[in-house]
C-alpha positions as CSV (number, residue, x, y, z in Angstrom):
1,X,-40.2,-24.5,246.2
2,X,-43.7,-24.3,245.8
3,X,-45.1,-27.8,244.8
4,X,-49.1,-28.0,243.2
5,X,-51.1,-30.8,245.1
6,X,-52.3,-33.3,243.0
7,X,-56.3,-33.4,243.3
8,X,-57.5,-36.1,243.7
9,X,-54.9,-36.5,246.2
10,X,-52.1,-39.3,245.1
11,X,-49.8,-40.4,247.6
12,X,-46.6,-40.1,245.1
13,X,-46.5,-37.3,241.6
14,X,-43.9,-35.6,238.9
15,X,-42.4,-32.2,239.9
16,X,-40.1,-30.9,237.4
17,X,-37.7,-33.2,237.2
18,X,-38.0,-35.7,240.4
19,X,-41.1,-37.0,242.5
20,X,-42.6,-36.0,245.4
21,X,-43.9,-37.8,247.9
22,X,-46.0,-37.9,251.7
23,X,-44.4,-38.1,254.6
24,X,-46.3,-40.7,256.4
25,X,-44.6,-40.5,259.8
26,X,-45.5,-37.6,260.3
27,X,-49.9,-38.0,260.0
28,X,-51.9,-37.6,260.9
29,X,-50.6,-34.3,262.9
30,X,-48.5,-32.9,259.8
31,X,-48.7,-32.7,256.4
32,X,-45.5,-33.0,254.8
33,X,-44.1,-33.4,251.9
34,X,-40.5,-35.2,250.4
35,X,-38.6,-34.4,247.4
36,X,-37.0,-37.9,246.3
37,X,-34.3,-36.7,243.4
38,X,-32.0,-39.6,243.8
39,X,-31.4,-43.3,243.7
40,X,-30.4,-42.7,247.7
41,X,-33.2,-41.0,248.5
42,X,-35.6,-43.3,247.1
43,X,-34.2,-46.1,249.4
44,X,-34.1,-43.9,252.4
45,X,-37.6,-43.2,252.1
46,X,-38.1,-46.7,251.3
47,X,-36.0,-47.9,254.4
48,X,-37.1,-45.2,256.8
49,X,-41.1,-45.9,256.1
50,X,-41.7,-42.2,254.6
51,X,-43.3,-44.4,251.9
52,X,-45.2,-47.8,253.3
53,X,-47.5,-50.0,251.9
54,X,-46.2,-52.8,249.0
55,X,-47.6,-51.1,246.3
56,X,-46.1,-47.6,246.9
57,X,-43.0,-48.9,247.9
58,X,-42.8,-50.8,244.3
59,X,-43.6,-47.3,242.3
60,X,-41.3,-45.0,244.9
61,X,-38.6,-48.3,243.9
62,X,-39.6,-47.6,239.8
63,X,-38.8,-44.1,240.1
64,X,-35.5,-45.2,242.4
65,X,-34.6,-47.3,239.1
66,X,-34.6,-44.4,236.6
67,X,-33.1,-42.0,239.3
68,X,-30.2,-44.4,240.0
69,X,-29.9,-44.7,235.5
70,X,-30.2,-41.3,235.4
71,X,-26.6,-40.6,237.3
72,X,-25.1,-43.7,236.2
73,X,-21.9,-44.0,234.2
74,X,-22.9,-47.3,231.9
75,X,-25.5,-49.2,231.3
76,X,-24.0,-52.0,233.4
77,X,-24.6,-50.0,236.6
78,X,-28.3,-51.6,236.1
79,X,-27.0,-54.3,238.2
80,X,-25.9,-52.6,241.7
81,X,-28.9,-50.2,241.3
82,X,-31.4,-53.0,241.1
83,X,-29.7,-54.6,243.8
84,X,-29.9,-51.7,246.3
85,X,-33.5,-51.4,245.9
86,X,-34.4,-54.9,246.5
87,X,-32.2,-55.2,249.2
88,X,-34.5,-51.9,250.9
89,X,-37.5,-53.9,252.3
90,X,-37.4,-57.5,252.5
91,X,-40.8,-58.6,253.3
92,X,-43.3,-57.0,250.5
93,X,-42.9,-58.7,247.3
94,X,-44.2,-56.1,244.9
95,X,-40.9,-54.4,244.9
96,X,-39.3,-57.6,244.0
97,X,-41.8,-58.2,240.9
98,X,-41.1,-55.0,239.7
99,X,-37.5,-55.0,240.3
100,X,-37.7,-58.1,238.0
101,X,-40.2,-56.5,235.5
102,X,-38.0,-54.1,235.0
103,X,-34.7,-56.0,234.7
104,X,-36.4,-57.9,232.1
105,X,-37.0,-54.9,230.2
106,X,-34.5,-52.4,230.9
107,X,-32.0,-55.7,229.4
108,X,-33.7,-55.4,226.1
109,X,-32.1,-51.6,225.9
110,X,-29.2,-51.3,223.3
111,X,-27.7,-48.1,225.2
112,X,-27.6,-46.3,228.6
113,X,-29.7,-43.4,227.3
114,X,-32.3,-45.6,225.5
115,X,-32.6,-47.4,229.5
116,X,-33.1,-43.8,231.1
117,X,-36.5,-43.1,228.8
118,X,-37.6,-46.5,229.2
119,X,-37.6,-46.6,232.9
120,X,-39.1,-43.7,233.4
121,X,-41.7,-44.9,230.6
122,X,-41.8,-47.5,232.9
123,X,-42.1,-45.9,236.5
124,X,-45.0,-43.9,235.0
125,X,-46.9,-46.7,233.3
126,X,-46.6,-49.2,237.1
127,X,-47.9,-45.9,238.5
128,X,-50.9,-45.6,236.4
129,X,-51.3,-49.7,236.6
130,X,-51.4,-49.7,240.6
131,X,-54.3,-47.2,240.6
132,X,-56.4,-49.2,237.7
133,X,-55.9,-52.2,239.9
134,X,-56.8,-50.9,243.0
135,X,-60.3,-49.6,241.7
136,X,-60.4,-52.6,240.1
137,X,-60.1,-54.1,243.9
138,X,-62.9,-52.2,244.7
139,X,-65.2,-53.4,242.3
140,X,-64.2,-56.9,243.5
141,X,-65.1,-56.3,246.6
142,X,-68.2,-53.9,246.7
143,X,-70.5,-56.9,246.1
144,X,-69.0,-58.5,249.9
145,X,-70.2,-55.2,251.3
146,X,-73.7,-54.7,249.5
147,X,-74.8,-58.6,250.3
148,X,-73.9,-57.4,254.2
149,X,-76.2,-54.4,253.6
150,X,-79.0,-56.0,252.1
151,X,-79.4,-58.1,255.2
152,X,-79.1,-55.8,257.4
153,X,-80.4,-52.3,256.3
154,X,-81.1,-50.7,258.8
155,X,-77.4,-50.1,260.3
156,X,-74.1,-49.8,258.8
157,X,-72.2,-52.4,257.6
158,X,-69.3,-53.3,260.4
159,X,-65.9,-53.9,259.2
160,X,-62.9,-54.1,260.8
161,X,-59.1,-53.4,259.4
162,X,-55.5,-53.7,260.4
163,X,-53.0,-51.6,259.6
164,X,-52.9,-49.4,256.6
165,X,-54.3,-50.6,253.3
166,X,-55.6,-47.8,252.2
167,X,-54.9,-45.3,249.6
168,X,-51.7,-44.2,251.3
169,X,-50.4,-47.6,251.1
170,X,-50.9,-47.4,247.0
171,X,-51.7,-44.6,244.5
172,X,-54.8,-43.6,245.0
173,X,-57.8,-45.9,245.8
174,X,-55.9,-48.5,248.2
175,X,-56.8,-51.9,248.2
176,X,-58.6,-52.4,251.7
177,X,-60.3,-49.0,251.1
178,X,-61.3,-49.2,247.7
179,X,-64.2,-50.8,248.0
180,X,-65.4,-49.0,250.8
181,X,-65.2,-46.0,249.1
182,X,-67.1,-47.3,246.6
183,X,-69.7,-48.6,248.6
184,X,-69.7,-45.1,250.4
185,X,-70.4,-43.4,246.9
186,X,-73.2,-45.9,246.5
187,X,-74.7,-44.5,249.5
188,X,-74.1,-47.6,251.6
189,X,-73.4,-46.9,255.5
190,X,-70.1,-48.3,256.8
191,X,-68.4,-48.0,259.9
192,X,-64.5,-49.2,260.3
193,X,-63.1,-50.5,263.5
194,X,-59.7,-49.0,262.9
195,X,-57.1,-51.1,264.4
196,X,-54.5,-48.6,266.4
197,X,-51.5,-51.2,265.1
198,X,-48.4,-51.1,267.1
199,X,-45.9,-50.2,267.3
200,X,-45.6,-47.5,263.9
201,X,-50.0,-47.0,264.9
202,X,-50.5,-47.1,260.9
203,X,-53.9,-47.7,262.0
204,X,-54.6,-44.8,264.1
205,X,-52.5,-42.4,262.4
206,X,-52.7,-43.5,258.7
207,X,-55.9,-45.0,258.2
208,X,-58.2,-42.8,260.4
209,X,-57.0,-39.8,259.1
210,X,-57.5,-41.3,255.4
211,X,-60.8,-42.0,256.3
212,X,-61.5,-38.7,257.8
213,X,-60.5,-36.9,254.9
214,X,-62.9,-39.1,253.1
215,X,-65.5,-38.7,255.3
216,X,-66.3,-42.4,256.0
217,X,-67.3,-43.3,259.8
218,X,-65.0,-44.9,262.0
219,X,-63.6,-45.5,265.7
220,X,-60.2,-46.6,266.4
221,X,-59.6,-49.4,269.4
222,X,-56.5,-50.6,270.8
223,X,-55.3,-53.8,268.9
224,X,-56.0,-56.2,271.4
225,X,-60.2,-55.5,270.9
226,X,-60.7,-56.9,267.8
227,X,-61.5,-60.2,269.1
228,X,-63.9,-59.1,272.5
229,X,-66.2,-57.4,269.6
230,X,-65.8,-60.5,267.0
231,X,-67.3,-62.1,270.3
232,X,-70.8,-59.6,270.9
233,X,-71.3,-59.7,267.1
234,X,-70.2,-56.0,266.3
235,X,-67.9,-57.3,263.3
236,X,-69.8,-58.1,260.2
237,X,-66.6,-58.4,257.8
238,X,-62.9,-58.2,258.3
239,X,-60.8,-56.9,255.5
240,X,-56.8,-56.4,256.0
241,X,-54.3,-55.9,253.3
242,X,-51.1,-57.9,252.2
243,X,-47.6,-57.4,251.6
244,X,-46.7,-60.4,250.1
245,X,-49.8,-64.1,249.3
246,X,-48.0,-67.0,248.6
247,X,-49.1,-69.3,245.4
248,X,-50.6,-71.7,247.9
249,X,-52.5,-68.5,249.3
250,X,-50.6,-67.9,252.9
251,X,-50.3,-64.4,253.4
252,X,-48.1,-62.0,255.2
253,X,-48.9,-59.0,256.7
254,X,-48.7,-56.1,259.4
255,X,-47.4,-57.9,262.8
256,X,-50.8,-58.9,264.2
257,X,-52.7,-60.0,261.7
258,X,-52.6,-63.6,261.9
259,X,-54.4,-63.1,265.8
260,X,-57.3,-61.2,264.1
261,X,-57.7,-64.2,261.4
262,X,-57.9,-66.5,264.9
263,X,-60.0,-63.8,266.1
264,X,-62.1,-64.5,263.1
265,X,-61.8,-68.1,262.9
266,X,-63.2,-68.5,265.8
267,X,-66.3,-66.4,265.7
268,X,-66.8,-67.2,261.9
269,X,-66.5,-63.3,260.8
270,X,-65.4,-63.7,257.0
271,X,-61.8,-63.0,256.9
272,X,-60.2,-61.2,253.6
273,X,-57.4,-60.3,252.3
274,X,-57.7,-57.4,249.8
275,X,-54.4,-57.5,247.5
276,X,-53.1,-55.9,244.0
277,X,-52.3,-59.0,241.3
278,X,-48.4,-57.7,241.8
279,X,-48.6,-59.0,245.0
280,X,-48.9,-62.3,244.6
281,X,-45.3,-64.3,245.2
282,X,-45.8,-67.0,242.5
283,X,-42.2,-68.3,243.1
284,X,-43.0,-69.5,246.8
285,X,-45.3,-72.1,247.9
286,X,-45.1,-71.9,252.4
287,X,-45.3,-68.7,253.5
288,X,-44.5,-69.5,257.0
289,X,-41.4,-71.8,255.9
290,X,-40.0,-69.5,253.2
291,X,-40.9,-65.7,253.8
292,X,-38.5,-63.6,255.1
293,X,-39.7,-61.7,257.4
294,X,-38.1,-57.8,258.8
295,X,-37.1,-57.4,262.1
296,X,-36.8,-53.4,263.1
297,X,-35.2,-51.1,265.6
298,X,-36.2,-52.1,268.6
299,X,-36.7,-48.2,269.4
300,X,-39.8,-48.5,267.2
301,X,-41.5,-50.4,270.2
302,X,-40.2,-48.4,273.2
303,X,-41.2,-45.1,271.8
304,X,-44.2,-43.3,270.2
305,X,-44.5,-40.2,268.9
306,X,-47.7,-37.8,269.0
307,X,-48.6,-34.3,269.4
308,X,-48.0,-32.5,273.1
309,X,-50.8,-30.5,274.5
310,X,-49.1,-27.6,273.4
311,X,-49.4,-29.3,269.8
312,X,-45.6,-30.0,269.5
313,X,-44.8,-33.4,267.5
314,X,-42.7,-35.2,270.1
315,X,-41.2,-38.9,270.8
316,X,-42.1,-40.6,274.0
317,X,-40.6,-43.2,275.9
318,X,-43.2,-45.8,277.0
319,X,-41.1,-48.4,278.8
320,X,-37.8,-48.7,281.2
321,X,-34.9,-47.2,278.5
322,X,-33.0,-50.7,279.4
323,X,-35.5,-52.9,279.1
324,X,-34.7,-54.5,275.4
325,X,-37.6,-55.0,273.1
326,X,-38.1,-57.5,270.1
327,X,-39.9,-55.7,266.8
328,X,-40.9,-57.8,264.1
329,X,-42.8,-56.3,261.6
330,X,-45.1,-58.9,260.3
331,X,-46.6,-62.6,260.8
332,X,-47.8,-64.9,258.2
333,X,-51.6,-65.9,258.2
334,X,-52.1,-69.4,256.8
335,X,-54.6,-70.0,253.8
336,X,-56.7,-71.8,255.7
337,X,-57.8,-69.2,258.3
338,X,-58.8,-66.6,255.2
339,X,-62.0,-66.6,253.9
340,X,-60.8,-65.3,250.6
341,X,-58.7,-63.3,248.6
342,X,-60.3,-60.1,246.6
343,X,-58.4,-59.3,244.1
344,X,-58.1,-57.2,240.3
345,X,-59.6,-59.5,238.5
346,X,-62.1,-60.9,241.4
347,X,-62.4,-63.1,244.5
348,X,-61.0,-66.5,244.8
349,X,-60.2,-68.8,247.3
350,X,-57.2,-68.5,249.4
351,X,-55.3,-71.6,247.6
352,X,-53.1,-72.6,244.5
353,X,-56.6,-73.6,243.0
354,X,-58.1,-70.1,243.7
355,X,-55.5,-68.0,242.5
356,X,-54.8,-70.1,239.7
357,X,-58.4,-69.9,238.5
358,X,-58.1,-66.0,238.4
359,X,-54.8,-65.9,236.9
360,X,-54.3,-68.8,234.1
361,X,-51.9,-68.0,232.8
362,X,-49.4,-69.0,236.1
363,X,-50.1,-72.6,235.8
């Protein structure tokens, strides 16, 4: 089936009568492509991280909504197929908030059919919202990166990243990314330390090829280097993503993340957190009390996959095959090691305060 590419690129789009949808296991040596039809298959690309990133994995979800209505027998099915999708990923809470928007309104519906058109009036419109919000990120953020410039002219502005947070993780412009792009399109030098991130490499396979395509200079280092060039002044700015911020303003992220903030911390780098609105977990005050927090195959750790020299996509083992391994997928970073939050509607402090004095109406 021949499938037109959306341009600019979009990491999820309508064909016919389904979505379609990037393969991100298999960058950066592959470009692939997934037909998600189904209720199923939008949780197995949910579960099986074809789709990553907390807003992406709340649109795939909004389509996995209308997919699961759209096969359904009555109206009360809403329940189970709500269920199944929250019950997908555990740790990023946009897919809980718009599991929830959606159960709010899909309830309103007075018949089965009238709950098929508005969820996929739905899915569409949290599509179009995530990429209005994620430019919206970048105009947050552009000012962090043009005050850097300003001081230092005559060299690029140094930033370093963890995992992916970039347009593959959303829509289109990516939270982390978005306002580097637009500092790019100002004309403003910036070179990314691209964090490799073990043990999926998100960093070296997702982000570095995202910023290839894009043109935007980079180098990626092993995860363990962040700190040694916090130390000899190479790091102007670090800017990581979130999967779910806390309404006291913990955040929790990629596995990792919390050492960088130390990292930081210690060597007063500004530390951000770059983050959609519909990640913020208003319901939840101690992030590393109360979030849950995935726990993967351990075969995630004790094998990579990469391209042979003959250019053959293949899965290496990388430690003794009985030695057990331990893969958890994320830590929390307390409030108090982040700099501040940019978000949609600006940048606040990471606290209750902060985010309450961007968003008001949560009091």
């Amino acid at each position: 089936m021949e499938v037109t590419i959306p341009v600019p690129l979009r990491t999820l789009w309508e064909h016919e009568d389904h979505i379609v949808v990037i393969d991100q296991r298999k960058l950066p040596h592959q470009f692939v492509i997934e037909h998600v039809r189904s209720l199923k298959a939008a949780v197995w690309v949910i579960k099986e991280m074809v789709v990553r990133g907390a807003p992406l994995i709340a649109c795939t979800g909004a389509y996995g909504v209308y997919f699961g209505l759209r096969d359904a027998q009555n109206s009360s099915d809403l329940e189970d197929i709500l269920s199944e999708l929250r019950n997908s990923r555990p740790t990023a809470v946009n897919l809980f908030n718009t599991m929830d928007r959606l159960e709010e309104e899909l309830s309103k519906c007075q018949s089965l059919q009238e709950m098929r058109v508005k969820s996929l009036e739905l899915a569409r419109q949290i599509v179009e919202e995530d990429v209005e919000i994620c430019r919206l990120i970048g105009v947050s953020g552009l000012p962090l990166i043009e005050a850097i410039h300003a001081n230092n002219p005559e060299r690029p502005v140094q930033i370093l990243t963890h995992c992916n947070a970039g347009m593959l993780g959303c829509i289109e412009w990516g939270t982390i990314s978005s306002p580097i792009y637009q500092a790019n399109a100002k004309g403003i030098p910036v070179h990314v330390w691209v964090d490799e991130t073990r043990p999926r490499n998100q960093g070296a396979n997702l982000t570095a090829w995202e910023l290839t395509q894009n043109g935007i200079g980079h180098t990626v280092i092993v995860d363990n280097t962040g700190g040694h060039l916090m130390q000899k002044g190479m790091v102007d700015l670090v800017i990581v993503g979130a999967d779910r911020v806390t309404r006291n303003g913990d955040t929790a992220n990629k596995i990792g993340t919390y050492l960088k903030a130390l990292a930081a911390k210690d060597n007063k780098v500004p530390f951000y957190i770059a983050l959609p609105s519909t990640t913020v977990d208003w319901k939840t005050f101690n992030g590393v009390k109360e979030i849950e927090i995935e726990e993967r195959s351990p075969d995630e750790v004790k094998y990579v996959w990469g391209n042979n020299d003959k250019g053959e996509f293949e899965r290496v083992l990388i430690c003794p095959e009985s030695s057990p391994a331990l893969n958890i997928g994320f830590d929390v970073t307390p409030a108090r090691l982040i700099s501040g939050l940019i978000t949609d509607r600006g940048i606040c402090d990471s606290s209750e305060q902060g985010l309450l004095s961007l968003f008001p109406e949560k009091r």
